[in-house]
C-alpha positions, 0 to 999 in steps of 0.5 A: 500500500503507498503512503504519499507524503505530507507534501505530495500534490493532490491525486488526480480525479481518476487516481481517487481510490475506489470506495467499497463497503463490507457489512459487518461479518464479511471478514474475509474481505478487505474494505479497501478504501478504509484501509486506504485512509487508515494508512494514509492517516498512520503515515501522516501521523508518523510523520508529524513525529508520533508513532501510533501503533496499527491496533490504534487504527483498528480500533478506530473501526468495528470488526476490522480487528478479524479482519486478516487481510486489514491487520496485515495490510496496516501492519505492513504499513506500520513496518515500512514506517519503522524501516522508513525511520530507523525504529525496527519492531523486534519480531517477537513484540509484533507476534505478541501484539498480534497472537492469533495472526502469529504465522502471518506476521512471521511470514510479514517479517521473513518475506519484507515488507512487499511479501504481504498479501501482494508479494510474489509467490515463490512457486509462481515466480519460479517460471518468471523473471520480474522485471518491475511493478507496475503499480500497487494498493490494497488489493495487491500488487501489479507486476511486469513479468517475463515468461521464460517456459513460453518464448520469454513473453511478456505478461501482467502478474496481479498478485491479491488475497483470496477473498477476490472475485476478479478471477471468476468475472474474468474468467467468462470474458472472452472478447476484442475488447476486455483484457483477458485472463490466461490463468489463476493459482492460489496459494491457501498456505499464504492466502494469496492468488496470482492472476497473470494477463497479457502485457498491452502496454501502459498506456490508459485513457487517462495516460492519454488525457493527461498527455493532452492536458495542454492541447485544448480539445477542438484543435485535437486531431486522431493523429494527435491521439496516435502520436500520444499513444506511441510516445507512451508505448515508447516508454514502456521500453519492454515491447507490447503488441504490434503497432499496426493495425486497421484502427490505427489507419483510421485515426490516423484519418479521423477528427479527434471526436470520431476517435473517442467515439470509436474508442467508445464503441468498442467499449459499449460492445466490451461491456454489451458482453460483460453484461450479457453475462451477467456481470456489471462492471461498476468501475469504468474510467478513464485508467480502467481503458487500456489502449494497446499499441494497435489502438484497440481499446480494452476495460481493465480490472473486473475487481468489482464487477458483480450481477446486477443488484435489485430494487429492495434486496439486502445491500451486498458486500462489496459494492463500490467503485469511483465516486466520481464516475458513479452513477446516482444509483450506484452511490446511492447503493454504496451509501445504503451498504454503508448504512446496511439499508436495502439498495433503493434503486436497481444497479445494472449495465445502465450504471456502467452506461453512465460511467461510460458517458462521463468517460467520454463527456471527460475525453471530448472536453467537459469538466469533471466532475459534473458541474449543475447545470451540465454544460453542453458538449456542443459548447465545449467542444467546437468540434462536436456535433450536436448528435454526438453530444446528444447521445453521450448526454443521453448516458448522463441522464440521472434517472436510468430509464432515460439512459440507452436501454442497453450498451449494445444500443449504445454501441449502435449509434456511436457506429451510426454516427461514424458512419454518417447515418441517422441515429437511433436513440437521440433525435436528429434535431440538427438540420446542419448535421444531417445534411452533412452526413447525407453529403457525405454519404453520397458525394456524386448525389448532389452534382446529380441534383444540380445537373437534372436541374441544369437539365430541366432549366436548359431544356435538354432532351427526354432522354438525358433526363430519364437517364438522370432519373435513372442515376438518381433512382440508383443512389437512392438504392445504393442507400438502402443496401448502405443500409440493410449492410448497417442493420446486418453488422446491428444484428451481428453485434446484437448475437442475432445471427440469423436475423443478420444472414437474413438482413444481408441476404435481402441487401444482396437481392437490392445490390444485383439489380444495381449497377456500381454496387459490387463493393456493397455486394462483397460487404454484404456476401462477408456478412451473410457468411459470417452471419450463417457461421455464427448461427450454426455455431450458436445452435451447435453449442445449444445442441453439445450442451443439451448432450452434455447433460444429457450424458448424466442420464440413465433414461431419456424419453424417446422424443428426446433421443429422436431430437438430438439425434435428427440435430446431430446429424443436420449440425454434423453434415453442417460441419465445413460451415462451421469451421469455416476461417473468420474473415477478420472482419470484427470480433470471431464470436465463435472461437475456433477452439469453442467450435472444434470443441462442441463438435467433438462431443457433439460426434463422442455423446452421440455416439455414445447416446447410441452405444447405450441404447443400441441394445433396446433396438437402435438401428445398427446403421445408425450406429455405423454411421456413428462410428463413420462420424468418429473416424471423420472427427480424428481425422479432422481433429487428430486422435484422442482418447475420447475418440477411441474409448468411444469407438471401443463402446460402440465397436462392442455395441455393434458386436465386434469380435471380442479379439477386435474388442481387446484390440481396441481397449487396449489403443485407448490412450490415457486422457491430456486435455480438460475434454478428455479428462471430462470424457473419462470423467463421464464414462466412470460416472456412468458406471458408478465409479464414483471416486475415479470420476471424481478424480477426472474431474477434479484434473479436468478443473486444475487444466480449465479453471474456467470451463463450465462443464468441468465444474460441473461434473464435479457437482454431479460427481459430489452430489453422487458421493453425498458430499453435498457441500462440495456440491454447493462449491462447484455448482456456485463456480458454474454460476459465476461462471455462467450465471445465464445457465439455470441447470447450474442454479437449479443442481446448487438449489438440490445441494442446498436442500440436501444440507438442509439449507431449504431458504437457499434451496428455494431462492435458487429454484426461484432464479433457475425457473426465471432464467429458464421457465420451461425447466420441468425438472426444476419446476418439479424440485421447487413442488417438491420443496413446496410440498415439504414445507406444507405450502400444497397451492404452490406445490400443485401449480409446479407439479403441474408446471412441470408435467407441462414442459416435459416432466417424467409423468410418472414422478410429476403425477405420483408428486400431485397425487401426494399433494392431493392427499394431504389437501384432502382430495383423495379423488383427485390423489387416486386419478393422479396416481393412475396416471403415474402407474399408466406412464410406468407400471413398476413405480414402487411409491406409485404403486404403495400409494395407489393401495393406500387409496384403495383400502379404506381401513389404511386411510382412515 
């Protein structure tokens, strides 16, 4: 933690430090901005010639004192005070001041000052070469690092407490423009964790601001922003990324307002992603966007970024963020954590849309922090347009339902506006403008105009003058393929890849009957292409994650088995597609890896699928067709062990000779990669191998910390050896993971239940049935728990609910019944029952209950 001195200069509006807040109780989570004061008040102190000891500031503040992390922190504060002053502290004094933290504060003390809970783990460190920090707070510090086992590359090591999350929002962001995560590790012993994320360079938004602070904002250009960005990457003096690029060609071209609008865009649809995935940010400012030296701009630290909050819950720990760029409702949450009231208003992506709108305000010239009334951008900066400034106020409006709905529809206009084509959210109101923009969208237009004028005034022929109505028609249309090409790449950024293909397809019908639009046309033939791509590949991953859960099955409803099978095969034969190489035109939504991943189990699962049910009667070419599937994936993707462990079963399943049988088990090699480690994982459930599995999956998470299904199966595998709490960990690491995922939220709610915890249970079929409303098996969890707790209204109408999405019949039917009978219906508990014995005859509780009802003496 730094300490500046009495006569440092006062921090900049964005170095200000983040405030969060930590209800009572929370202690394993640091309240850093308290902390960051008590040591600034310690140094402070020390230096006007009194040396208070670390538990005099402590005291100052409830439950500090248990807090492990705030007592090293401040104690490190204190050392380097002492050290600072020549008055050392004997180690024994300091373990006896603190008893109970006694191997921290030995550890304190062998390790320096720098050890504690930012140091650099040792086992980590072992692969790296430190070349210097880079920066440091309560959280952590942040090192520059040279990776020698992978070609000496340069990387960022952030190394915190455990008590983090940054990892797990991290971890679900794969996009252009947020910073990624290559991987974390902990260390228990020492309660640290190291992040390590690629080295970009140093220069930040606010870097850049700062480097512009004498050049007023209307005589800025984009290759003014270039120049700057350069001399900062030339200091770093370490390398970073290439500095080409297609961005760098159009700044270099572009007005200083077109460049922070771009920077802007980029930024919503980084966030557009972030919030799809259930995460808000809650800390966008300017030195939280990093600027690589290709210029692409990127968000950086995800310390705080948590689900959305909601009107009237219990204030949670951990809300924060920087109070100059806060939104109103977002300090408002803060403040009502403090006060340990409930959040008053929701916070969501449209906080994040504020913050992101003071950014901009902030790049574009206005005054942070806002003054009352907000002054005008127009008025500021020359060099805006009325319309930009109408959408970056638009993000400034205090109440949230004002503000753009989403990031994306941010994102939208900022592309528009760049583009020269009307706006969608703000108005248009500037006549001036939108002849401008019409003017440069089509510069022959009005020579055009002026010569059929020229033509009418003159008298010229009827033929001249059809042809320049021809002309005029023809730019008119050119206009509208301009704008089924913008309405396309809208669709792409918004994930609605169909609608995309459809809105580029009908573009090119417009673009053949043109003459001159071969340039649109080969734009919009990309954007169907891609558009296709990204359908199938989104449809594939539906379909591999319906297998997926699927696998954990012993039974399936013949339906089910006929669906999957008729998806296999149509996404199977789709596969070239699929694969087909991004165009490199905007971010690849479907990540090569992701693909080849799906398709892969997508041919192993079915294969399997079949394997199993070849003995009830599936159709032997059915299942040669299968194997064929396989031994076109190896040859596609190259031999693993999944491949042949299933080409094993399946061999069997079509009666190979058992010679054949032993040849092929015995080709199997053992599992090296997460998937395959999933695959074993999978096979050894099935077979009730439960402690193996286990051991699968657990090496499955330690090579994909970040993967869903890894998590996942542990879950099952835990649940299946009644180790229900280590049920509710992973099952917790899936929705951090994927909070969309309502399987996850549902597994985690019967863990729940099963530890006795039916509140928890019951919140988590609450949000499992809101993200997914068809969920059967849910629905029939929550009757359950209904039933149990004696609410039999609630139970029955989710008895119900569940046999209408595709409950096993003869479970939902014998649950209703159950319910029936203790409303007192027994007429409607007999109908019920029988309905559960016609679905499936050997139903033993189905069966005990339907006597019950039919002996009067035992109902009595």
């Amino acid at each position: 933690m730094t300490t500046p001195r009495d006569d440092a200069p006062a921090p900049s509006p964005d170095e200000i430090p983040r405030t969060e807040v930590v209800p009572v109780g929370a202690a394993r989570d640091l309240p850093e901005a308290v902390v960051v004061r008590l040591a600034q008040a310690m140094a402070a102190a020390w230096r006007r010639g009194e040396r208070p000891l670390a538990e005099e500031f402590l005291a100052c503040h409830r439950d500090l004192r248990g807090n492990r992390v705030a007592v090293l922190c401040l104690l490190r504060e204190e050392i380097a005070l002492r050290e600072e002053f020549g008055e050392p502290a004997p180690a024994a004094d300091l373990m006896l001041r603190f008893p109970e933290w006694e191997a921290d504060v030995r550890g304190l003390l062998d390790s320096g000052p720098a050890a504690t809970p930012g140091g650099v783990p040792p086992g980590v460190a072992a692969d790296f070469d430190i070349l210097r920090e880079l920066g440091e707070g309560a959280q952590g510090r942040v090192y520059l690092a040279r990776q020698r086992p992978l070609a000496e590359r340069l990387v960022v090591l952030k190394v915190t407490d455990r008590g983090g999350r940054e990892h797990l929002s991290l971890a679900r962001l794969q996009h252009t423009h947020i910073v990624p995560l290559y991987w974390a590790e902990d260390d228990p012993g020492a309660d640290r964790r190291t992040l390590c994320m690629p080295f970009l360079g140093s220069a930040t938004l606010h870097a850049l601001l700062v480097a512009f602070a004498g050049t007023p904002p209307a005589a800025r250009t984009g290759a003014d922003f270039l120049v700057a960005l350069d001399a900062i990457h030339v200091a770093d003096a370490v390398g970073g990324a290439s500095a080409r690029g297609p961005a760098r060609q159009r700044l270099w071209r572009a007005t200083y307002g077109q460049a922070v609008a771009w920077v802007g865009a980029c930024l919503a649809e980084g966030l557009q992603y972030a919030h799809e995935r259930g995460l808000v940010h809650l800390d966008v400012k300017p030195s939280n966007v990093l600027l690589a030296a290709d210029a692409t701009p990127m968000l950086l630290d995800f310390h705080l970024a948590r689900p959305p909050l909601r009107a009237g819950e219990a204030a949670p720990w951990g809300v924060g963020g920087t109070p100059l760029y806060m939104a109103p409702e977002q300090r408002a949450a803060v403040e009502a954590a403090s006060a340990r009231k409930p959040i008053p208003t929701a916070v969501d992506g449209r906080s994040d849309l504020y913050s992101l709108g003071l950014v901009l305000y902030q790049a574009l010239g206005g005054p942070i922090p806002l003054p009352t009334p907000v002054p005008r951008l127009e008025r500021v900066n020359g060099q805006v347009s009325v319309g930009l400034a109408d959408v970056v106020h638009r993000c400034l409006e205090a109440d949230p339902t004002r503000r753009y709905a989403d990031a994306a529809a941010l994102a939208t206009d900022l592309r528009r506006h760049l583009a020269d084509l009307p706006l969608r959210g703000v108005p248009n109101r500037s006549l001036t403008e939108r002849w401008a923009k019409w003017r440069r969208r089509r510069p022959h237009a009005l020579p055009l105009l002026i010569l059929v004028a020229a033509l009418l005034a003159s008298g010229v022929g009827a033929g001249l003058l059809h042809h320049a109505r021809r002309e005029a028609v023809r730019v008119e249309r050119l206009g509208h393929i301009e704008e089924a090409l913008a309405g396309g790449e809208e669709l792409l950024h918004a994930g609605e890849y169909g609608k995309a293909a459809e809105r580029f397809r009908r573009g090119l019908e417009l673009a053949a009957e043109v003459p001159g639009a071969d340039g649109l046309a080969d734009r919009l033939r990309s954007g169907q292409r891609r558009g296709r791509r990204l359908d199938l590949a989104k449809r594939l991953r539906r379909l591999a994650d319906a297998l997926r859960l699927a696998a954990l099955r012993d039974r399936l409803p013949e339906r089910q088995v006929r669906d999957l099978e008729e998806g296999c095969r149509a996404l199977w034969q789709a596969r070239d597609r699929i694969l087909a190489p991004h165009d490199g035109r905007g971010p690849d939504r479907a990540p090569l890896a992701d693909v080849r991943t799906d398709l892969l189990d997508l041919v192993v699962l079915r294969a399997e699928l079949l394997s199993r049910l070849a003995p009830g009667g599936v159709r032997k070419e059915v299942c040669a067709e299968a194997l064929a599937n396989l031994n076109e994936a190896e040859r596609l993707f190259g031999a693993s062990a999944a491949l042949a462990r299933v080409r094993r079963d399946l061999a069997a399943a079509l009666g190979q000779s058992e010679a054949g049988a032993v040849r092929l088990a015995a080709a199997v090699p053992p599992p090296r990669t997460a998937w395959e480690h999933c695959d074993a994982g999978r096979a050894l459930l099935r077979r009730g191998r439960l402690d193996a599995a286990a051991a699968e999956f657990e090496a499955a998470a330690r090579r994909e910390p970040s993967g869903y299904w890894p998590h996942f199966y542990e879950g099952v595998c835990a649940f299946r050896r009644e180790r229900h709490a280590e049920a509710v960990a992973a099952f917790g690491a899936c929705v951090a993971l994927a909070p969309g995922a309502a399987a996850a939220w549902h597994n985690r709610g019967l863990a729940h239940e099963r530890l006795g915890d039916d509140r928890h249970a019951l919140a988590d079929y609450d949000r499992a049935l809101e993200l997914s409303p068809d969920l059967a098996e849910a629905a029939l969890s929550r009757a359950a728990l209904h039933y149990r707790h004696g609410r039999y209204d609630l139970a029955l109408a989710d008895a119900r609910r569940a046999l209408a999405h595709g409950a096993d019949p003869a479970g939902a039917h014998y649950l209703a019944a159950r319910i029936q009978l203790a409303r007192g219906d027994r007429a409607a508990a007999l109908a019920s029952v029988g309905q559960a014995l016609a679905a499936r005859p050997d139903h033993a509780d189905a069966v005990a209950l339907a006597r019950r009802l039919q002996d009067p003496a035992e109902m009595r």
